[in-house]
LOTI-974378 format. One record per atom (N, C-alpha, C, CB): atom name; x, y, z; residue in three letters. Coordinates in nm, 2 decimals. Glycine has a CB too. Layout:
BEGIN
CA, X, Y, Z, ALA $
...
This chain:
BEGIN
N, -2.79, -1.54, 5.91, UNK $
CA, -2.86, -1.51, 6.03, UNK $
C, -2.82, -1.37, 6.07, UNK $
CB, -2.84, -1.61, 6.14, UNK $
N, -2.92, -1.29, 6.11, UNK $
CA, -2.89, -1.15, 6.15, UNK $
C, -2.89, -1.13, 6.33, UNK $
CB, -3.00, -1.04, 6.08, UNK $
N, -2.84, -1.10, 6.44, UNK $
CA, -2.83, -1.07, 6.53, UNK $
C, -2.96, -0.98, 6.53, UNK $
CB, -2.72, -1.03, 6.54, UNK $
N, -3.05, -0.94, 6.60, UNK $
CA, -3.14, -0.80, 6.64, UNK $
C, -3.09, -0.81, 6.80, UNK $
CB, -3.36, -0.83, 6.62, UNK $
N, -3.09, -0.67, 6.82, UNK $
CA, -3.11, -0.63, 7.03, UNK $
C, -3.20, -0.70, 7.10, UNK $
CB, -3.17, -0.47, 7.08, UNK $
N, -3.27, -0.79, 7.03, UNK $
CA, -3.41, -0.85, 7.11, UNK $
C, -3.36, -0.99, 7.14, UNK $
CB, -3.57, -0.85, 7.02, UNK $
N, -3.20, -1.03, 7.06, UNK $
CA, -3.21, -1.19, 7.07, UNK $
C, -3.06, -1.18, 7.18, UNK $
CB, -3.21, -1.31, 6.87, UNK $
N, -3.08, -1.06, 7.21, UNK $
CA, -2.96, -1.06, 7.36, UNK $
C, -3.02, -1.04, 7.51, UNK $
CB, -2.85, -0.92, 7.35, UNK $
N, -3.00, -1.15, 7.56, UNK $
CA, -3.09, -1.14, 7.70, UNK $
C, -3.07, -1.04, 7.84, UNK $
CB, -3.09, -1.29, 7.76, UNK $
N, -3.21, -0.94, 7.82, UNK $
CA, -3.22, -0.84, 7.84, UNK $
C, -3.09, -0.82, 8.01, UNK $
CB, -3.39, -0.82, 7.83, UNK $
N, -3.07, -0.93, 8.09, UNK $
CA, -2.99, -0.93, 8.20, UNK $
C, -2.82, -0.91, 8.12, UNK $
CB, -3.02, -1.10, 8.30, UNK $
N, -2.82, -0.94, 7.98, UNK $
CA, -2.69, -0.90, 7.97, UNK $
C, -2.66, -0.73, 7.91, UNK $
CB, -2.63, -1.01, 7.87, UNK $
N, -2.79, -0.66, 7.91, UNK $
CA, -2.73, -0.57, 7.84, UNK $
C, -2.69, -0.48, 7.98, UNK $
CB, -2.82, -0.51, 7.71, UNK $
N, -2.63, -0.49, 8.05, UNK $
CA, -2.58, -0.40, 8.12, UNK $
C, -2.42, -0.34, 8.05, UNK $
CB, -2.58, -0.46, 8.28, UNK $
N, -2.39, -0.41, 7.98, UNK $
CA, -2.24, -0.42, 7.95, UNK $
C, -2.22, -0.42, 7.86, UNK $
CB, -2.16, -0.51, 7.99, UNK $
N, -2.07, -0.34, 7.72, UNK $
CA, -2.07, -0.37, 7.59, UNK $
C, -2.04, -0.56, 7.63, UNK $
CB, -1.93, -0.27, 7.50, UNK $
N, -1.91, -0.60, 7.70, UNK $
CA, -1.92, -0.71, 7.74, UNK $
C, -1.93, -0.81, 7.74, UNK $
CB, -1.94, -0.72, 7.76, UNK $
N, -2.09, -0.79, 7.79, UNK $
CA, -2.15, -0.94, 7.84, UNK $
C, -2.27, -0.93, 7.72, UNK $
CB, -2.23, -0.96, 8.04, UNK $
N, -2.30, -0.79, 7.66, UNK $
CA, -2.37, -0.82, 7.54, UNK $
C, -2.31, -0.89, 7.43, UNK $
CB, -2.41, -0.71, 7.49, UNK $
N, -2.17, -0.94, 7.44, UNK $
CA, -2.12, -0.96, 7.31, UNK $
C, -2.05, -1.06, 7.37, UNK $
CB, -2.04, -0.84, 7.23, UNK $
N, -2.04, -1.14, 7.47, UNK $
CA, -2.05, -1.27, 7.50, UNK $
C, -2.19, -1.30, 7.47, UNK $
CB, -2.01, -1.30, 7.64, UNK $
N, -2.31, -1.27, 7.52, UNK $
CA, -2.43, -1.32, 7.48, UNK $
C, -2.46, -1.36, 7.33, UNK $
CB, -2.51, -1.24, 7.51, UNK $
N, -2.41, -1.24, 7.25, UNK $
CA, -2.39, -1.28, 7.14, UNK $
C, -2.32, -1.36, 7.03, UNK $
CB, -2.39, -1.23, 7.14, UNK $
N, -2.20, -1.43, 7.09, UNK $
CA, -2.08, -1.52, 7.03, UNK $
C, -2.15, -1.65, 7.11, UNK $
CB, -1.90, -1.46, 7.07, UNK $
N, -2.26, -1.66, 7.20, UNK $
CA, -2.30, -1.80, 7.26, UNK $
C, -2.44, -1.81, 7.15, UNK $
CB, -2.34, -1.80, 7.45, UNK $
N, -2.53, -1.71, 7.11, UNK $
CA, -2.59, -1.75, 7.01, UNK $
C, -2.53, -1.79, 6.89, UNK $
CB, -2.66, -1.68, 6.99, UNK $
N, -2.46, -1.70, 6.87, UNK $
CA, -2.38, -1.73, 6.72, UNK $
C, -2.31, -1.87, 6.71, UNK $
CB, -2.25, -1.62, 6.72, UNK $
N, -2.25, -1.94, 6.82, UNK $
CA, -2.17, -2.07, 6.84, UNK $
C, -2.30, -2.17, 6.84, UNK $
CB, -2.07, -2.08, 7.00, UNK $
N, -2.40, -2.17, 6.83, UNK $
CA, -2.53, -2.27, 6.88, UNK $
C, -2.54, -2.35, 6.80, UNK $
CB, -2.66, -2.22, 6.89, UNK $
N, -2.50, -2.50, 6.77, UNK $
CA, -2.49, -2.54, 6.67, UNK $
C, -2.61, -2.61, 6.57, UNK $
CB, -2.41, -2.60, 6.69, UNK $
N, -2.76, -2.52, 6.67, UNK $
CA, -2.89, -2.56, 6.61, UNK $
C, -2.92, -2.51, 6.45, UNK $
CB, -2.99, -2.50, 6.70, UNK $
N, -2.84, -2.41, 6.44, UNK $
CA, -2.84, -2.33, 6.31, UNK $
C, -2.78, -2.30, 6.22, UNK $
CB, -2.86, -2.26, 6.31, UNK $
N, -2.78, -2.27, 6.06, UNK $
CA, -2.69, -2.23, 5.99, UNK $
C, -2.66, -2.08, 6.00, UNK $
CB, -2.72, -2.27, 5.88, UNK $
N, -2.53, -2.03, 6.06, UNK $
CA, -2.54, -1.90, 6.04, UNK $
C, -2.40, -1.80, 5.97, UNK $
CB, -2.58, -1.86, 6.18, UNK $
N, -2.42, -1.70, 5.98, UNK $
CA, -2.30, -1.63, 5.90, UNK $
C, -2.26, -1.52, 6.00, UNK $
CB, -2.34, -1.56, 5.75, UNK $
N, -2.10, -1.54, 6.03, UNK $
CA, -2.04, -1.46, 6.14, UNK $
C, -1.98, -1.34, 6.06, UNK $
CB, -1.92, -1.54, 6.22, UNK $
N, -1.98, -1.22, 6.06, UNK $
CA, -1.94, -1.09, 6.02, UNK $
C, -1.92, -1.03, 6.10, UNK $
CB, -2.01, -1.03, 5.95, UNK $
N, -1.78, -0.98, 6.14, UNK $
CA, -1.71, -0.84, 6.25, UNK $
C, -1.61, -0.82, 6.24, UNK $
CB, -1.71, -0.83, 6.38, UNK $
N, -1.58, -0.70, 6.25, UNK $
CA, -1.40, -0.62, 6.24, UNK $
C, -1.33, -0.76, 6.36, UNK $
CB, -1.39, -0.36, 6.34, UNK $
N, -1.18, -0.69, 6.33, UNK $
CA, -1.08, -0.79, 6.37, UNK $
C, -1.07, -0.77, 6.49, UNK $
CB, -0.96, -0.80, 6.30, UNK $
N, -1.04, -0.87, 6.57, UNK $
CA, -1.00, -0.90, 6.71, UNK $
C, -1.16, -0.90, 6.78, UNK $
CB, -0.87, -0.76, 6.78, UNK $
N, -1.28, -0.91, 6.72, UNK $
CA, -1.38, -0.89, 6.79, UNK $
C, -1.43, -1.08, 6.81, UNK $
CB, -1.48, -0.77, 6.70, UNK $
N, -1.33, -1.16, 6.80, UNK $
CA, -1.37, -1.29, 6.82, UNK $
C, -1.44, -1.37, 6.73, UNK $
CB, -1.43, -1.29, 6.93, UNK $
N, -1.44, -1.38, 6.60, UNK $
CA, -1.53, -1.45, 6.50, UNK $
C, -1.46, -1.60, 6.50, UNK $
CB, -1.54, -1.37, 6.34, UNK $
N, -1.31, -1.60, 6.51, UNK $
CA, -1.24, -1.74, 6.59, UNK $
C, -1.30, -1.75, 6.66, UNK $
CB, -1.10, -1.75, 6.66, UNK $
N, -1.28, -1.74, 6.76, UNK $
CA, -1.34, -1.81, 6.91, UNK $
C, -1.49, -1.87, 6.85, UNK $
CB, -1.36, -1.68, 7.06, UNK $
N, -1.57, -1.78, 6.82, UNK $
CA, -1.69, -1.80, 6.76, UNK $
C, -1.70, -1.96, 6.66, UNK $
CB, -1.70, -1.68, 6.69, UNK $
N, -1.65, -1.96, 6.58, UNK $
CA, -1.64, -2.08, 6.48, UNK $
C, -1.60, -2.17, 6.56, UNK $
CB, -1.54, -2.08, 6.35, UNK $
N, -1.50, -2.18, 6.62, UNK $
CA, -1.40, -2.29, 6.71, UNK $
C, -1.52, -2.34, 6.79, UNK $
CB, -1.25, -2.22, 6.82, UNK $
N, -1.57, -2.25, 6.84, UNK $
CA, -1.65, -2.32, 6.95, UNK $
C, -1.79, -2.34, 6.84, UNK $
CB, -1.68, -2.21, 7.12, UNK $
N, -1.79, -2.34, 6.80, UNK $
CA, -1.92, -2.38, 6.65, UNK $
C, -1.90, -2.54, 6.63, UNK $
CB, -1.88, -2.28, 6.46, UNK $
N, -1.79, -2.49, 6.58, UNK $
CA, -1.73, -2.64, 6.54, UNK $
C, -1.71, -2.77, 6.63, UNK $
CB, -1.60, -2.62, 6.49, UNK $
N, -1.69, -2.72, 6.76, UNK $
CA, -1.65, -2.84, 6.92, UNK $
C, -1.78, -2.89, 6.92, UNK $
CB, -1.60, -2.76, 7.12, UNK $
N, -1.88, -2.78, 6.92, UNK $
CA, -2.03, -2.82, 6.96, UNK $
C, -2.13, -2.89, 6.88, UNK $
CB, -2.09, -2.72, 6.99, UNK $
N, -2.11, -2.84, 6.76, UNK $
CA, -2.08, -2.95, 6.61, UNK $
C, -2.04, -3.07, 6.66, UNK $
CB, -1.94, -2.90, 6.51, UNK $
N, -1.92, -3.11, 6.63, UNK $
CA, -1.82, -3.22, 6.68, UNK $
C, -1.88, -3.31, 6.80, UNK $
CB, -1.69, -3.14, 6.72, UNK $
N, -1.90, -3.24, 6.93, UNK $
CA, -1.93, -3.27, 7.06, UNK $
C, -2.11, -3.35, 7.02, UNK $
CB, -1.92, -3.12, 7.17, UNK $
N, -2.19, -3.31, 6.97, UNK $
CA, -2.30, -3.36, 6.93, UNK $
C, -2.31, -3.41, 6.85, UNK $
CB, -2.37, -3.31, 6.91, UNK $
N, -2.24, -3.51, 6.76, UNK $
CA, -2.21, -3.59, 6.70, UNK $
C, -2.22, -3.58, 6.51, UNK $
CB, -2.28, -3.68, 6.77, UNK $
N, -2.18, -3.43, 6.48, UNK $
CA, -2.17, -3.45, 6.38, UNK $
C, -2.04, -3.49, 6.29, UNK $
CB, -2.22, -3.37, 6.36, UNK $
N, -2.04, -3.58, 6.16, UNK $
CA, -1.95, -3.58, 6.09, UNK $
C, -1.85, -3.48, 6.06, UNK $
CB, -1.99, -3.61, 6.02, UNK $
N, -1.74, -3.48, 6.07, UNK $
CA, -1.62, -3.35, 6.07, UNK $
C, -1.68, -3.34, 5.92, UNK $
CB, -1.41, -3.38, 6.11, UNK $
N, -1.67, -3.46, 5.82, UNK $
CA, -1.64, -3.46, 5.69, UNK $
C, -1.81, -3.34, 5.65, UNK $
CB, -1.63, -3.66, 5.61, UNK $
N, -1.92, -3.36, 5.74, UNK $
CA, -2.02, -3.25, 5.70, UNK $
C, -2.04, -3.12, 5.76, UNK $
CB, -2.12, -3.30, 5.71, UNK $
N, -1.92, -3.08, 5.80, UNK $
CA, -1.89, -2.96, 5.83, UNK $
C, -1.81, -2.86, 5.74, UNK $
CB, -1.81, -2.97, 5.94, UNK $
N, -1.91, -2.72, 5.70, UNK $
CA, -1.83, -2.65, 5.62, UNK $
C, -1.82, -2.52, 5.73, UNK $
CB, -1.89, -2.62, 5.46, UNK $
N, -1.69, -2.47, 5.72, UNK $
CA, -1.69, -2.37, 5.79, UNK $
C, -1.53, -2.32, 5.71, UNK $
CB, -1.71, -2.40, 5.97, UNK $
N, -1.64, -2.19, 5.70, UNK $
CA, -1.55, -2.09, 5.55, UNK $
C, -1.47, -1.95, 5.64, UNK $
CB, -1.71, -2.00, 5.38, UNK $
N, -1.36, -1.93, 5.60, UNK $
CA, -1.31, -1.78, 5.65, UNK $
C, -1.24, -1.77, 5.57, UNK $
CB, -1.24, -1.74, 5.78, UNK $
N, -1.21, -1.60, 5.54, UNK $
CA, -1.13, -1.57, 5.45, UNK $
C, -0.97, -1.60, 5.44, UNK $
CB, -1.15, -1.45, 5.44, UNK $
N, -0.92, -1.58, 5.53, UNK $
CA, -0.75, -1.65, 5.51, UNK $
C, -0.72, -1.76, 5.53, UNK $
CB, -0.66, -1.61, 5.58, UNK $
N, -0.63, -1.80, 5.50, UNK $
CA, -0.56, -1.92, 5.49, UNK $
C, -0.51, -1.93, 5.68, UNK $
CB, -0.42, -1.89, 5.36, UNK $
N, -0.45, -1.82, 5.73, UNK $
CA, -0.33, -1.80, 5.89, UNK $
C, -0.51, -1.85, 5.98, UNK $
CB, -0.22, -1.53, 5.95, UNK $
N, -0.64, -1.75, 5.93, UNK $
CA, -0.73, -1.78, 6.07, UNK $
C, -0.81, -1.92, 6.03, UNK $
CB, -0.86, -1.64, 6.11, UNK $
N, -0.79, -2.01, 5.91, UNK $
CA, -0.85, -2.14, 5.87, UNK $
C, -0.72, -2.22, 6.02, UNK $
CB, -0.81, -2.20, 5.64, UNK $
N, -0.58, -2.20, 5.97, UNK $
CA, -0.48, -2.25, 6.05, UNK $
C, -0.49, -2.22, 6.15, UNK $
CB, -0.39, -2.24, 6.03, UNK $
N, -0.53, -2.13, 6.28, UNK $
CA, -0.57, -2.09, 6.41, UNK $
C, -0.69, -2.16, 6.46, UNK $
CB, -0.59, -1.96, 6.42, UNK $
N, -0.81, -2.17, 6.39, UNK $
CA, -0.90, -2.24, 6.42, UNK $
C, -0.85, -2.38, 6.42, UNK $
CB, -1.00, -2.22, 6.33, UNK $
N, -0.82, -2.43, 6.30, UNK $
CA, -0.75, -2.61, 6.32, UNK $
C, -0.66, -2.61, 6.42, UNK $
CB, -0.65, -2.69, 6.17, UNK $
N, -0.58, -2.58, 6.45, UNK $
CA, -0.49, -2.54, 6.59, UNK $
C, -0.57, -2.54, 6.70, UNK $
CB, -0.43, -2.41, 6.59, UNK $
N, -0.65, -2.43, 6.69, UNK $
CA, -0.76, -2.46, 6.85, UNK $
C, -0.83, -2.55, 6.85, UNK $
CB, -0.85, -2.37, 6.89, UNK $
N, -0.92, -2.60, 6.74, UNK $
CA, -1.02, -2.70, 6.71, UNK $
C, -0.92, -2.86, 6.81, UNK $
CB, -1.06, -2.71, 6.49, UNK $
N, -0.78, -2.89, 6.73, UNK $
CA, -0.72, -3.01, 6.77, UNK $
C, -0.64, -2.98, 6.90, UNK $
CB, -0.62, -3.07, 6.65, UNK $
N, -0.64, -2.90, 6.96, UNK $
CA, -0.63, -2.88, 7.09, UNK $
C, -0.69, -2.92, 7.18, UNK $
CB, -0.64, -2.79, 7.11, UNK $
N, -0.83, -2.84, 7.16, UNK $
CA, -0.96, -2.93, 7.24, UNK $
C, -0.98, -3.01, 7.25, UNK $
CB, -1.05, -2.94, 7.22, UNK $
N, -0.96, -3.13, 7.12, UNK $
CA, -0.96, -3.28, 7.13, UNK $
C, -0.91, -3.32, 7.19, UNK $
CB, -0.93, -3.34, 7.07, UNK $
């Protein structure tokens, strides 16, 4: 799934911000299959974690959840936050 400027609602673009909260609440939506790509510290955790609760929270099977990242430390931060929430 690709982001475009048109699928950020136009009251958030006042702000880098709140455009990029708008954007990590589409991205978390768990209506869709999508693919999270961005430099570090720009929140692609938070993003999945809350993918996965909302997942989880709407009743899907954990066991039919794939959710892929490259390291091993941010697989372990996500499971950490994910069993937190619980």
């Amino acid at each position: 799934m690709v982001f475009m400027s048109g699928d950020i609602p136009e009251s958030s673009a006042g702000s880098v911000a709140s455009v990029a909260q708008a954007a990590q609440r589409i991205a978390s939506a768990p209506e869709q299959s999508v693919w999270v790509a961005a430099s570090a510290g720009s929140g692609k955790t938070k993003v999945l974690t809350d993918r996965v609760l909302r997942l989880l929270l709407s009743g899907a099977r954990a066991e039919r959840i794939l959710c892929l990242t490259f390291t091993k430390a941010a697989a372990a931060e996500m499971a950490t936050r994910i069993a937190g929430r619980l």
